[in-house]
N, C-alpha and C positions, 0 to 999 in steps of 0.2 A: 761804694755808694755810686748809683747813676742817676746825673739829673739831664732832664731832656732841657735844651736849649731852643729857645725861638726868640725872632726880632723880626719886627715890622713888619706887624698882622695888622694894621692902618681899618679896622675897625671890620674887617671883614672875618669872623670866626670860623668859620664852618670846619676850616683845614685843622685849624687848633686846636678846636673840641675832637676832632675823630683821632688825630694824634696824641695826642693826652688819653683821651678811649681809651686808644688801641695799647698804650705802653702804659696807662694806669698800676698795673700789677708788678710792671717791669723798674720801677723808678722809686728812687725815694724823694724826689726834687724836681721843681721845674723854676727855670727861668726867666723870664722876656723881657727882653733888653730895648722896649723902648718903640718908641710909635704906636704909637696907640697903649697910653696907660691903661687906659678905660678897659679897655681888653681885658689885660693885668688882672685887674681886679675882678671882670666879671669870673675867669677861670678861676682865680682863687677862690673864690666863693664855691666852686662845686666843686675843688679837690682839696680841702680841709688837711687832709689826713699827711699831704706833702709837701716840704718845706719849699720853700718860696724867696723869690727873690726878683725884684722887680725897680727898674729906672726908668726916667721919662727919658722919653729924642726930642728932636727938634720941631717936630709937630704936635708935641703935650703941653696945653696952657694948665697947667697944674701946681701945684706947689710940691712935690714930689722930688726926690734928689733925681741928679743927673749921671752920677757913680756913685757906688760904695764898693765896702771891701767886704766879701766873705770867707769865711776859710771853710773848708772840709780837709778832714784828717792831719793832714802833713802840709798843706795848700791853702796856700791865701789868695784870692782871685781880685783880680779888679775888673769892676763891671761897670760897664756904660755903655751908650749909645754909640757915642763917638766922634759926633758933630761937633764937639768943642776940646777934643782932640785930634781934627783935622783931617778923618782915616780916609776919606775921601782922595786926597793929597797923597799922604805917605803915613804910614806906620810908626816913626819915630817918636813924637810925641806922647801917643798910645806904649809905646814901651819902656817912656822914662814917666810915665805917671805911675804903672805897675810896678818899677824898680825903687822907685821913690817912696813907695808904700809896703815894699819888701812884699809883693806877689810874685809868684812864679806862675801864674796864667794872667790873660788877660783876654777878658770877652767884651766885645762890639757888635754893633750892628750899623744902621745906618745906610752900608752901600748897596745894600738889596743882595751882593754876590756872597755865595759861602766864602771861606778860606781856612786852613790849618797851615800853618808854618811856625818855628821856630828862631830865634832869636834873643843872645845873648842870655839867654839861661828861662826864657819865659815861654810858654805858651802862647799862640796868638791865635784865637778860634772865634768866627764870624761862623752863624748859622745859616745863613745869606736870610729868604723872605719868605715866609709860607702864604702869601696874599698876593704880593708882588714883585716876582723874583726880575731882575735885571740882566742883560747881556746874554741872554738866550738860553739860562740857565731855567732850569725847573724848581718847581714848589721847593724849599728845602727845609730842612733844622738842623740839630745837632743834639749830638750825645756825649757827655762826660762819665766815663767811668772810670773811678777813682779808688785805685786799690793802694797796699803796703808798698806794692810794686813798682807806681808810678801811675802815670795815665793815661789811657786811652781816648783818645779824639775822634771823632765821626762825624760824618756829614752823611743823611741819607734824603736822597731825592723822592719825589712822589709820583709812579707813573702810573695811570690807569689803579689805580685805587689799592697799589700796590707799593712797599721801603723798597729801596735798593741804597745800600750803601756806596757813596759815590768815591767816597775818600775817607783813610784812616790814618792815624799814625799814632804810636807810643813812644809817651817822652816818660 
């Protein structure tokens, strides 16, 4: 199963609709983890057909939760923003709310930077920003694919109207 990952599209689509476009066929799921709900919801609307999973950030006045937990296959994920997990800060908090809820991933967004790392048996994967990426980084998302096998993690940048995967790894 692969679900495309994104957070903090802060109301500006354009990157979100062409990536969803362009991996439509390639995906069973998409994500967005937050800043801008409203987004969330307009995407949902034109891709019916794949499952969905969506939190507010810290800039959502919404009544919308702020994590939940979803599983695929073998995997329980805990999903949030991250703002009231402190991920800005440090990652530790973010990885005892996952443990605490017996996930083996945990996805955030919030710092505008990608990341994939590891840690005491969880996944930790930030798609960084497709709107407004942070520290010099480029447009970015993410990709989960989720096999028998384990998982794979990605992070693919956007240059000249063009993926490049910037970073992977299999846990």
């Amino acid at each position: 199963m692969k679900i495309l990952v994104m957070s903090d599209t802060h109301g500006m689509l354009s990157y979100a609709e062409k990536v969803l476009k362009d991996f439509e066929n390639q995906i069973d799921g998409f994500m967005h983890l937050g800043d801008h709900f409203d987004d969330a919801l307009m995407l949902r609307r034109k891709y019916l057909k794949l499952r969905f999973w969506a939190v507010k950030g810290n800039c959502d006045f919404c009544k919308a939760p702020t994590s939940k937990i979803g599983e695929l296959s073998d995997h329980r994920m805990y999903i949030c923003h991250g703002h009231r997990e402190d991920v800005k800060y440090d990652r530790l908090r973010l990885v005892y709310c996952a443990a605490e809820n017996d996930c083996d991933i945990a996805l955030y967004g919030h710092t505008h930077v990608p990341e994939i790392d590891f840690y005491d048996g969880i996944l930790i994967f930030n798609p960084g920003s497709l709107s407004l990426p942070r520290q010099g980084a480029v447009k970015t998302f993410g990709l989960l694919d989720i096999t028998e096998e384990g998982v794979e993690a990605s992070i693919y940048g956007i240059y000249k109207n063009e993926y490049k995967r910037l970073e992977h790894g299999y846990y």
